[in-house]
LUMRO-111956 format. One record per atom (N, C-alpha, C, O): x, y, z. Coordinates in steps of 0.05 Angstrom, whole numbers, plus 5000, padded with zeros to 4 digits. Example, Ala and Ser with C-alpha at 12.3 -4.5 7.8 and 13.67 -1.06 7.14 Angstrom:
<atoms>
526448865156/524649105156/526449345156/528549345169/525749555142/527349795143/525850015157/526850235161/
</atoms>
This chain:
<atoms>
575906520767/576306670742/576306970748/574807060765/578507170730/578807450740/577407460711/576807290695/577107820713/576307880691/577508110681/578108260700/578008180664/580108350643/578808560623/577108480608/579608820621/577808920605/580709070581/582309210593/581109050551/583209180547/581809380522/580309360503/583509610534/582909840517/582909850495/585209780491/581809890472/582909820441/584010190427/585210250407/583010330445/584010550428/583610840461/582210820481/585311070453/584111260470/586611380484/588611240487/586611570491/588411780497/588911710534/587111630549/591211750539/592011730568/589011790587/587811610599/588212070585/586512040592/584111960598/582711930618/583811910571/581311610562/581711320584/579911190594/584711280585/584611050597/584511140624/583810960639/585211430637/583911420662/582411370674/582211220693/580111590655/577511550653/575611230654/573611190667/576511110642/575510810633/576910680651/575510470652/578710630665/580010480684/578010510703/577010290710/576610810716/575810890735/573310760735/572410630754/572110790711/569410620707/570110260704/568110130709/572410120698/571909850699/572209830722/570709650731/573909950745/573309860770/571409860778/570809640787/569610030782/567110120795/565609860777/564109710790/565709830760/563209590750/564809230753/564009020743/566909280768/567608980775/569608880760/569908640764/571208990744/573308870729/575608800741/576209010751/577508630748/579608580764/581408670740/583608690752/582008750712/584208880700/582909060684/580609080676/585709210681/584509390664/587909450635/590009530644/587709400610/590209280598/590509600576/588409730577/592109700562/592109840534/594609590522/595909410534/594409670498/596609600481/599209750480/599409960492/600709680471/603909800463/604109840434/604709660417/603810060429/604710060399/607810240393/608710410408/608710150369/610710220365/611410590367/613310710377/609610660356/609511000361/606410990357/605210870339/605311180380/603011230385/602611360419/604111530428/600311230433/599611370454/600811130469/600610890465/602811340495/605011160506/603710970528/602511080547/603910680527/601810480548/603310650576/601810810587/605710630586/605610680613/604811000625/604111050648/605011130609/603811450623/601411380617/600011520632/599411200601/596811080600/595710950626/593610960638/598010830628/597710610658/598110760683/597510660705/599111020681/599911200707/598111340708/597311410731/596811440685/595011520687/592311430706/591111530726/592211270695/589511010701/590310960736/588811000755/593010870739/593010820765/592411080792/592510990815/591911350790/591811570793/589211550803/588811560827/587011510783/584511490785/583111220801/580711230809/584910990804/583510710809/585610640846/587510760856/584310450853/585710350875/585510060879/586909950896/583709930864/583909630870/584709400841/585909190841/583709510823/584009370789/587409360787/589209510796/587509150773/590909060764/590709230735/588709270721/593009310733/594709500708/595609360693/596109140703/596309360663/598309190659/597209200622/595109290614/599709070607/599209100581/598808920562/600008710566/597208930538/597108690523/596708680502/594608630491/599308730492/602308630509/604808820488/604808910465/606608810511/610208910506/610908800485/610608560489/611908830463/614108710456/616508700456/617608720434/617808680477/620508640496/622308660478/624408770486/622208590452/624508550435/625408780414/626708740394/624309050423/623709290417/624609480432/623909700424/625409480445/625309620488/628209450489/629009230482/629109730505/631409720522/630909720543/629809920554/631709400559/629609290577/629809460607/627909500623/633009550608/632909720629/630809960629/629409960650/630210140615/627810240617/625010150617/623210290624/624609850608/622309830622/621909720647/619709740657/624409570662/624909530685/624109810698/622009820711/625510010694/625510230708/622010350716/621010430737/620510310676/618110390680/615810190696/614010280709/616109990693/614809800706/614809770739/612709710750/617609830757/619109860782/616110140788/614210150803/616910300772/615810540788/613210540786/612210660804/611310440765/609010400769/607610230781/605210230786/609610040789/608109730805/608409910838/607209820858/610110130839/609810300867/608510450870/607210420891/608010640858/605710800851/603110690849/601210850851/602410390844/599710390848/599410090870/597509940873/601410100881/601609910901/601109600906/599809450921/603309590879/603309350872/600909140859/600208910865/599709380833/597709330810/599209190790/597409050781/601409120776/602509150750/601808860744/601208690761/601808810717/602008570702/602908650673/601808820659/605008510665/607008610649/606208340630/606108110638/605708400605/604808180585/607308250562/607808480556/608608060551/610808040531/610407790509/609607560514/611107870487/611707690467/613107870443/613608110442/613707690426/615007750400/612808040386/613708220371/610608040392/609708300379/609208210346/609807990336/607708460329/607508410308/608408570287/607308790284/610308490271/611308690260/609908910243/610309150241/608208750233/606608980217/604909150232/602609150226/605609300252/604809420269/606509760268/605909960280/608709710249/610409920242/613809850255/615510000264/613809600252/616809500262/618609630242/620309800248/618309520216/620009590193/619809960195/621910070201/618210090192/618710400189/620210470210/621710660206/620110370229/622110560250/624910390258/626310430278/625210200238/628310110237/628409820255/630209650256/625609840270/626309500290/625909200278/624209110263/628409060291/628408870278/625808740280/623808760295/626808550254/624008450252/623808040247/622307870256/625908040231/627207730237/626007640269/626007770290/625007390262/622907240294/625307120308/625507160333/627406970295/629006910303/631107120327/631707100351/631607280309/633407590326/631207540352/631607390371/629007720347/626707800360/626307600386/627007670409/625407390380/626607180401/629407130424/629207040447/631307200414/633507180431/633407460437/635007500456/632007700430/631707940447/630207930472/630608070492/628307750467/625707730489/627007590509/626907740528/628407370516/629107150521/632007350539/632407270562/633207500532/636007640546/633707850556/633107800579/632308080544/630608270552/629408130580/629608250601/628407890579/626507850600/628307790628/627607830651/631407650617/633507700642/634607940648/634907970672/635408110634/635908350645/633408460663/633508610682/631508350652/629108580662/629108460698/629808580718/628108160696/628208130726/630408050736/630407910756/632208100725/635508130749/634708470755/633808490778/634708640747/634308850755/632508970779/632709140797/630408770768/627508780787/629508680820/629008800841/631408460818/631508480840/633708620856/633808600880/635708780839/636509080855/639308970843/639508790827/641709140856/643709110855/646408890874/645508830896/648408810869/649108890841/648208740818/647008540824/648408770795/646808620773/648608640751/649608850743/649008410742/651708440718/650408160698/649907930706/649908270667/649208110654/650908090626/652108280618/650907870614/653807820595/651907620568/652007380570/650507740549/649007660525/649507670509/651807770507/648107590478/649307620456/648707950454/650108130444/646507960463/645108230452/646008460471/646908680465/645708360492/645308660517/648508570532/649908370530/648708790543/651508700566/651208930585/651509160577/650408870612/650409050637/651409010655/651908790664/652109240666/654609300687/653309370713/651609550714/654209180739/652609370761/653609690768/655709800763/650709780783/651710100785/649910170805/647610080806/650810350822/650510520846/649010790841/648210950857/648910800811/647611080806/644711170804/643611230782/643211180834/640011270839/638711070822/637611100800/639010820839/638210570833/635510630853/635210720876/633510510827/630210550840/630110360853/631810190850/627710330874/626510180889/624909930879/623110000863/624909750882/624509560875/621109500868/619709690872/619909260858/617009240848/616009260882/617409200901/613409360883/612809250907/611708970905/611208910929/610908750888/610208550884/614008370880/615908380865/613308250900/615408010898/614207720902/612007700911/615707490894/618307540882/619707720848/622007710840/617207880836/617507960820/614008070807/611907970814/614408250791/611208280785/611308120763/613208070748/608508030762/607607780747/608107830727/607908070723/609307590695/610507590675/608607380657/609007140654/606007570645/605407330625/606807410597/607407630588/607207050585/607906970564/606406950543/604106940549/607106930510/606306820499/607106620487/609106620473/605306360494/606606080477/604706060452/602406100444/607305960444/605705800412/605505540414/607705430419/603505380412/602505140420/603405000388/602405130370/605204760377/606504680399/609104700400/610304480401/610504890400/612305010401/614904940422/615705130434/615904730427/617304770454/618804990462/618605080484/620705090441/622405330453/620305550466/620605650489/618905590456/615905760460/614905740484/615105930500/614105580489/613705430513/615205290533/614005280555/617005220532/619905230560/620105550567/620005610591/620505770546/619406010552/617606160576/618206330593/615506050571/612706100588/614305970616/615306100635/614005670613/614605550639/616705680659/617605560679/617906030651/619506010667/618106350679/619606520690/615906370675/614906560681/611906500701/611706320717/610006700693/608106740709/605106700695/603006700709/605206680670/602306650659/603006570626/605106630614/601106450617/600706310595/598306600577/596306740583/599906580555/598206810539/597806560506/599206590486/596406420507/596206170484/596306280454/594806470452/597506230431/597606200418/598505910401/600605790403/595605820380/596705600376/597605610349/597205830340/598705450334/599705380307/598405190300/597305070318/598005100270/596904910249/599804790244/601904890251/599104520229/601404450215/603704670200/606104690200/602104770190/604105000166/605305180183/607105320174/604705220212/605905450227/604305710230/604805920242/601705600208/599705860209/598405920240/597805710252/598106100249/596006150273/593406080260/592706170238/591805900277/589405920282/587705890308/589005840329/584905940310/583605940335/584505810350/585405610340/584705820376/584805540389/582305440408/580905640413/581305240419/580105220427/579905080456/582005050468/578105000465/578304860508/580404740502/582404820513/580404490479/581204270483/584404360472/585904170471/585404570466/587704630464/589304670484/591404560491/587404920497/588005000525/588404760543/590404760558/587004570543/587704310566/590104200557/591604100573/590604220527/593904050526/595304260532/597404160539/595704540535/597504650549/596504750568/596204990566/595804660587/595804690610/596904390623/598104390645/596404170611/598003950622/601004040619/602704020636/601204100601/604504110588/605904310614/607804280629/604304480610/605204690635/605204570667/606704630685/603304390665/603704190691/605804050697/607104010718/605803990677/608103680675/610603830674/612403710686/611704120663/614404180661/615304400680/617504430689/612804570684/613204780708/614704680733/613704520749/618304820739/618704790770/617805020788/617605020813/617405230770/617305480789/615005430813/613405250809/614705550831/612805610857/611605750859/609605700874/611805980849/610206210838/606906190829/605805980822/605806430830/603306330823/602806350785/603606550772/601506140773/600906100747/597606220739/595606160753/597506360718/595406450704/595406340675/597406300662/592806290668/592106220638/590306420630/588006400640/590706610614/590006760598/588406800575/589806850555/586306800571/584706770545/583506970543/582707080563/582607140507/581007370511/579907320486/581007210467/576707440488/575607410467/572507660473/572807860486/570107580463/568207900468/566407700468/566307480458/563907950490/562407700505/559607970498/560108210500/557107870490/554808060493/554208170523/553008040540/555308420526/555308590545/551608590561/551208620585/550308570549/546808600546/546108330547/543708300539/547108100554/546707910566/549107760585/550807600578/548707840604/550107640628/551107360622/553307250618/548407280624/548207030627/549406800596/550706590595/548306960577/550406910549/553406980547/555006860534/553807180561/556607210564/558307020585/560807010588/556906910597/558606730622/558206500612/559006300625/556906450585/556606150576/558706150553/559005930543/560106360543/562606430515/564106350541/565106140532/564806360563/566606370583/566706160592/568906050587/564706010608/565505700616/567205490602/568805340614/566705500572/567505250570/571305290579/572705130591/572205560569/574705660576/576205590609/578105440617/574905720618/574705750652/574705330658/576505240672/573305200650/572804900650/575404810640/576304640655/577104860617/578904770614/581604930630/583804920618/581605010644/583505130664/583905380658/586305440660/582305610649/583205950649/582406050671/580306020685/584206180674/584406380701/583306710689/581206790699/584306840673/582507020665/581706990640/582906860623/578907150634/578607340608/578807570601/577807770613/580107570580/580407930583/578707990556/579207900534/576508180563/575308240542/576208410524/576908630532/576308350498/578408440484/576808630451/577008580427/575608780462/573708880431/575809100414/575709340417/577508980399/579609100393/577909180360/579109320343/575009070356/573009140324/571809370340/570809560328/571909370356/569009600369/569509920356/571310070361/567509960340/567410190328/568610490346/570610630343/567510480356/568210790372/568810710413/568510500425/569510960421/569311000449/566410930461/566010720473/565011090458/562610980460/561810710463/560710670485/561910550451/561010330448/563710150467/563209910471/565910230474/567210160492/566710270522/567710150541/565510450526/565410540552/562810340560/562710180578/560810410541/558010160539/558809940549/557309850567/560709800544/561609560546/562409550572/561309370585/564509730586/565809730612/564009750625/563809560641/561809940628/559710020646/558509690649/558309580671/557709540624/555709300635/557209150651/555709050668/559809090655/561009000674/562308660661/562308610637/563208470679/564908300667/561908040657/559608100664/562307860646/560807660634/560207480664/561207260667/558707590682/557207420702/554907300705/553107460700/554007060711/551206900715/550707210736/552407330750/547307270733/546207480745/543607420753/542207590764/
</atoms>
């Protein structure tokens, strides 16, 4: 099991700063969010990578269907070099009420979906250089010779978690063609609710049984663990970790202030002690 720490609020330099400290206290990630207009994740993440040398980068999460994927190809290429092959690039449909509608992005799940779905091929045909020629409903790219960047330093590509909706197949044939499982489940009505181990074990079979890729697979779960007990915090974590998760990313997206987030990074990840 890795462990994940994601920013819930804080200025580029904030996430320097706090990157610098989850390394030093043991965290293998360090995540901000993407919001539609606000404080930009990748000069967040360049930031952060400046200050750190061993913790993975990465966001949570893109919503790809927002982004003109060649620029984040471009931004992602240059930061997965710059910090020498740290990046983990997290995508899903996003939420609209996040300020989709005010600044004109679509917002229809359907559209949104077949953005993510062409976005995520343009993005890694790109990743792997030229020439690159793509023909979609949405996007259409032409190869080109013009101060074409250098490639991820992580191949065969930097890692691509998903989000599935459990039980979703389009959703999930999705995932299976990437690098990590980001779970979301559905109720009958299509409502999100919690999910729990025993969710996680039916998709993680599902992901067994349909995965051809060779690549390496991550299962993803995040939730908040009492920083001021260890040993209670690695017991919110087992039963997860028991049904096949690979990380937690601690996720105190309620946490009142900075303060009480840096508190948190300093005690370090949810370990038996």
């Amino acid at each position: 099991m890795k462990y994940g720490f994601v920013l819930p609020r804080g200025d580029a330099r904030t996430a320097a700063e706090l990157a610098y400290l989850a390394e030093g206290a043991g965290w293998d990630g360090f995540f901000v969010w993407e919001p539609v207009w606000g404080i930009d994740a990748w000069v967040s993440l360049t930031a952060a990578a400046m200050r750190t040398e061993r913790i993975r980068l990465g966001t949570m999460l893109t919503p790809l269907s927002r982004m003109r994927p060649w620029k984040l190809a471009s931004e992602t290429a240059t930061l997965d070099q710059l910090s020498n092959g740290r990046v983990i690039l997290s995508v899903g449909l996003g939420a609209v009420n996040t300020g989709f509608a005010a600044f004109g992005e679509v917002t229809n799940r359907r559209t949104r979906a077949e953005l993510l779905d062409e976005g995520l091929d343009v993005l890694t045909g790109l990743w792997r250089g030229q020439p690159f020629r793509y023909a979609g409903k949405h996007y259409h790219v032409e190869p080109t010779t013009f101060e074409v960047p250098l490639p991820p330093v992580q191949q065969p590509r930097i890692p691509i978690w998903v989000v599935g909706a459990w039980p979703r197949p389009k959703s999930m044939r999705r995932v299976l063609r990437y690098d990590g499982l980001l779970p979301m489940v559905l109720d009958e009505n299509g409502n999100v609710r919690q999910a729990t181990p025993d969710d996680l074990r039916a998709m993680r079979a599902y992901v067994a049984a349909h995965r051809v890729e060779t690549t390496p697979f991550d299962v993803v779960v995040e939730g908040v663990t009492p920083g001021d007990d260890p040993n209670a915090g690695a017991a919110v974590v087992r039963p997860w970790e028991e049904a096949g998760a690979t990380w937690w990313i601690e996720a105190p997206w309620e946490t009142p202030n900075l303060a009480e987030v840096e508190k948190r990074i300093r005690q370090g990840p949810p370990l038996h002690r």
